[in-house]
N, C-alpha and C positions, 0 to 999 in steps of 0.2 A: 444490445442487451448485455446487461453487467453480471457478470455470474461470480458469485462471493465463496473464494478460496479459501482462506483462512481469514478467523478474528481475532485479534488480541486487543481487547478493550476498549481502547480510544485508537485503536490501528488497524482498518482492515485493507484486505488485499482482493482484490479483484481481476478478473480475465472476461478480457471483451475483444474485439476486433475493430480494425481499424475500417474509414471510407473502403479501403483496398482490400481488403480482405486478410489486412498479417495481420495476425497474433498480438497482443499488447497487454499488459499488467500494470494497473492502476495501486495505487499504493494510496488512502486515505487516512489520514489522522487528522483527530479531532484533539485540539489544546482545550484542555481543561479548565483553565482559568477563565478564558473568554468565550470558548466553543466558536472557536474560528477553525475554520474546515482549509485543510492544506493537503494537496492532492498532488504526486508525482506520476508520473504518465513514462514506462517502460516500454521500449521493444520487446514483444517475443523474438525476434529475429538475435539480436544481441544477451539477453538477460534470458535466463534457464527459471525454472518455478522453484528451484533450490536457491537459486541465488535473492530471486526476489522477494521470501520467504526470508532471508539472511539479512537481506536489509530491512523489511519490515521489524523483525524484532530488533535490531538494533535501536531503530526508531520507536518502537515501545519501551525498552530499557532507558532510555534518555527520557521519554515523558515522565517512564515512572522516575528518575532520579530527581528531574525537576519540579515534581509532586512535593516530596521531601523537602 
């Protein structure tokens, strides 16, 4: 089960668990133009919810630039 961390527009972030039971942080954005769905799949073990929070918006900063 996916549980929805933060949303930034066409980018949200998610925390689910893995078959094994670690920790994991899904990263989904949606491209605008075509609404093709591109999903990153994070360690909790390696990646902190600060950090993956950090690359999410980065990753929203670029959609919106290439809105523009």
């Amino acid at each position: 089960m996916r549980l929805l961390v933060e949303n930034y527009g066409d980018v949200r972030v998610f925390k689910d668990r893995s078959l094994f039971g670690l920790p994991r942080y899904i990263i989904e954005e949606i491209d605008p133009d075509f609404g093709w769905r591109h999903t990153t799949v994070l360690s909790g073990i390696w990646y902190k919810k600060d950090q993956v929070i950090e690359i999410a918006l980065k990753k929203a900063k670029e959609l919106d630039e290439r809105e523009r």
